[in-house]
C-alpha positions as a Markdown table, in Angstrom:
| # | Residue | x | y | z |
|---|---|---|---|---|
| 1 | Unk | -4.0 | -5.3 | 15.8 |
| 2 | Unk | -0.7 | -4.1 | 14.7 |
| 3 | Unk | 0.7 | -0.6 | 13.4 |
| 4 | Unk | 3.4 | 1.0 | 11.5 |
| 5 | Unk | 4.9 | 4.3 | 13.0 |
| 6 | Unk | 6.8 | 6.8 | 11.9 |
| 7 | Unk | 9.0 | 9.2 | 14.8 |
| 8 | Unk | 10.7 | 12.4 | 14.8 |
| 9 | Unk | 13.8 | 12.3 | 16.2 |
| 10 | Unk | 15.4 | 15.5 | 18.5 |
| 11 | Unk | 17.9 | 15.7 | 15.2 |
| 12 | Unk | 14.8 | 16.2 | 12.7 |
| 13 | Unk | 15.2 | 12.3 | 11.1 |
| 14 | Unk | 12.8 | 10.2 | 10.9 |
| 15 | Unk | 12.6 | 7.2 | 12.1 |
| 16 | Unk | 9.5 | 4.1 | 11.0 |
| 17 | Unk | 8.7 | 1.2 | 13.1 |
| 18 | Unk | 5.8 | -1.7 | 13.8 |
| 19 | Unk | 4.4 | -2.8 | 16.7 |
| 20 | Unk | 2.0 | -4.9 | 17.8 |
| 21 | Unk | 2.0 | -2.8 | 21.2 |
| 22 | Unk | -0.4 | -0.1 | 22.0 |
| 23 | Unk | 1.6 | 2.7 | 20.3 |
| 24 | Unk | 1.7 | 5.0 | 23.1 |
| 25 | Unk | 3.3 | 2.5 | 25.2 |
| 26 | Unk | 5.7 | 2.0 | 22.1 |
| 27 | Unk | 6.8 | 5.4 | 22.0 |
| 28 | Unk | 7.3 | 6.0 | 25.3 |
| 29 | Unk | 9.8 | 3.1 | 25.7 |
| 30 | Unk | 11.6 | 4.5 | 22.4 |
| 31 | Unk | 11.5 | 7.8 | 24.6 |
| 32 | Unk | 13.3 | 6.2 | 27.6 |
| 33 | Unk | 15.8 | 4.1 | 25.6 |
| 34 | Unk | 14.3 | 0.7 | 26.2 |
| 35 | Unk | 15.1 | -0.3 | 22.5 |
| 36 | Unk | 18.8 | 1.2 | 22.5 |
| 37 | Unk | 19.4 | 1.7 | 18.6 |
| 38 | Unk | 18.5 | 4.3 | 15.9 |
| 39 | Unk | 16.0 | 6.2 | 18.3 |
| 40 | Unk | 18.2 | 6.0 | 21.9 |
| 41 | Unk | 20.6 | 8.9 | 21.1 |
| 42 | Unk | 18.1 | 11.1 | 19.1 |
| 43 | Unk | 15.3 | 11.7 | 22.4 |
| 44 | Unk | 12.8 | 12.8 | 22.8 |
| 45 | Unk | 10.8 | 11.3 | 20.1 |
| 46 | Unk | 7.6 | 12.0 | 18.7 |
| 47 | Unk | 5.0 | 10.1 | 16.9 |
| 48 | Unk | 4.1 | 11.9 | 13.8 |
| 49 | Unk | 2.2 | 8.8 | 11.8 |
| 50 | Unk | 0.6 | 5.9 | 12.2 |
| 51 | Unk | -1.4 | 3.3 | 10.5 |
| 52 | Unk | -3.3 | 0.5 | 11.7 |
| 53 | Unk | -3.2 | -3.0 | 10.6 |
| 54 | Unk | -4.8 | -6.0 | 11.2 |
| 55 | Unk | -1.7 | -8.5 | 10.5 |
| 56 | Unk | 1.5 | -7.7 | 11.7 |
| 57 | Unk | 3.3 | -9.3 | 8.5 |
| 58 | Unk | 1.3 | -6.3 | 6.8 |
| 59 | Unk | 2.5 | -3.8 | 9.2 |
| 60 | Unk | 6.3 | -4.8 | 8.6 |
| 61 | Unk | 5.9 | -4.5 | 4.5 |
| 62 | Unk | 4.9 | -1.5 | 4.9 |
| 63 | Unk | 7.4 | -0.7 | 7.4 |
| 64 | Unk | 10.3 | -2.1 | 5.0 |
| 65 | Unk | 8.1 | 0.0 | 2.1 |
| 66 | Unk | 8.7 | 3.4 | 3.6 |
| 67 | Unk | 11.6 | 2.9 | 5.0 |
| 68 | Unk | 12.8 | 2.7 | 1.8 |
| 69 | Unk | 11.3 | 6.5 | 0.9 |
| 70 | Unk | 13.2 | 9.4 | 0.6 |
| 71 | Unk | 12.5 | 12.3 | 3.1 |
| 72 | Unk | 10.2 | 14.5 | 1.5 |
| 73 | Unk | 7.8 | 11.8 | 0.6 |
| 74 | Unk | 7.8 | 10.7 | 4.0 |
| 75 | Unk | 7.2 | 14.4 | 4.9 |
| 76 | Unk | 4.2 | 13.7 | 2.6 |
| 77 | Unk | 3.0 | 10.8 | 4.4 |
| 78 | Unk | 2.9 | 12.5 | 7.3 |
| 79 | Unk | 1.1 | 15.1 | 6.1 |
| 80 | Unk | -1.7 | 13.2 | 3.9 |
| 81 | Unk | -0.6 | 14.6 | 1.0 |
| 82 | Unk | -1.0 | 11.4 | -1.4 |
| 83 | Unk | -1.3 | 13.2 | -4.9 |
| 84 | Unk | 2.3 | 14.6 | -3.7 |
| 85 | Unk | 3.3 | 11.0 | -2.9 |
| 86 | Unk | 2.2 | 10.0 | -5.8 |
| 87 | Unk | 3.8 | 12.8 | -7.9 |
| 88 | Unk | 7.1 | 11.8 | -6.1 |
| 89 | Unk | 7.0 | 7.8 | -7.0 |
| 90 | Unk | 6.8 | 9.1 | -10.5 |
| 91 | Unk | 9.7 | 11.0 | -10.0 |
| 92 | Unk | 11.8 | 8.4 | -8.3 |
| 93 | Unk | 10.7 | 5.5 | -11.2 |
| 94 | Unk | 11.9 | 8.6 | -13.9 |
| 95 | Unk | 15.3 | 8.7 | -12.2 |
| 96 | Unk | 15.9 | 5.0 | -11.2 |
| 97 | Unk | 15.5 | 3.1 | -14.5 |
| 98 | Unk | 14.6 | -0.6 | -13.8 |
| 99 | Unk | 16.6 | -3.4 | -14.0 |
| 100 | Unk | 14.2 | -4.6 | -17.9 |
| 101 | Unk | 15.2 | -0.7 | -19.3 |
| 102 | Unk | 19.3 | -1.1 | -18.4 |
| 103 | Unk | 21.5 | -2.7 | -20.9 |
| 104 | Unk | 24.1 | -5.2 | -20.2 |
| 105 | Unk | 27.8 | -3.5 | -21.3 |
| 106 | Unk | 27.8 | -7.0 | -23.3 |
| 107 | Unk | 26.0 | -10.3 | -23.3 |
| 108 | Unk | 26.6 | -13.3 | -21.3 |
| 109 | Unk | 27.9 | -15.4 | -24.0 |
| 110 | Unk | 30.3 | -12.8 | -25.4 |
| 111 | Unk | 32.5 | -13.3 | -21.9 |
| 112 | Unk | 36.0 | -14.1 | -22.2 |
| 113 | Unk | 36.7 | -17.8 | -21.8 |
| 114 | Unk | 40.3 | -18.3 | -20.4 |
| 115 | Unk | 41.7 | -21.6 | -20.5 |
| 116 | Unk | 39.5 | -23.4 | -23.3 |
């Protein structure tokens, strides 16, 4: 088994993780600064999500995947809310266009060539 984890810190962030430890275990050595880092100068933690996995590769693509989230869609995760979740990707893909709807400020071929 494996899981993905997501903490709140003493300073109100967020902080998401994977283990393949039993998560208890896991946040109680991110509670006594075993893993120094993001978590060892924002004790006490507390565990506030978790899901389970049965590959660990799956666990850390999540991981990665919400890591990437803003806060209140995290705040979403952690409370089940997945039409808000949802309602928030939308939002996010509105106000990021992708790299196929962003124009080039000229094509390739029209660069400068120096020298020939």
């Amino acid at each position: 088994m494996a899981y993905v984890y997501m903490l709140r810190c003493a300073d109100n962030s967020y902080y998401v993780g994977s283990t393949r430890a039993d998560l208890e275990t896991r946040v109680g050595a991110h509670n006594i600064g075993y893993y120094g880092g993001y978590t060892a100068s924002r004790r006490p933690v507390t565990l506030v999500w978790a899901q389970e996995f049965q590959l660990i590769t799956d666990a850390i693509a999540a991981e990665r995947q919400i890591k990437g989230w803003r806060r209140d869609k995290k705040e979403a995760l952690i409370g089940h809310d997945f039409d808000r979740i949802k309602r928030l990707a939308s939002r996010s893909k509105k106000l990021r266009p992708s790299s196929f709807e962003t124009h080039a400020a000229r094509a390739p071929q029209d660069e400068d060539r120096k020298g020939e």
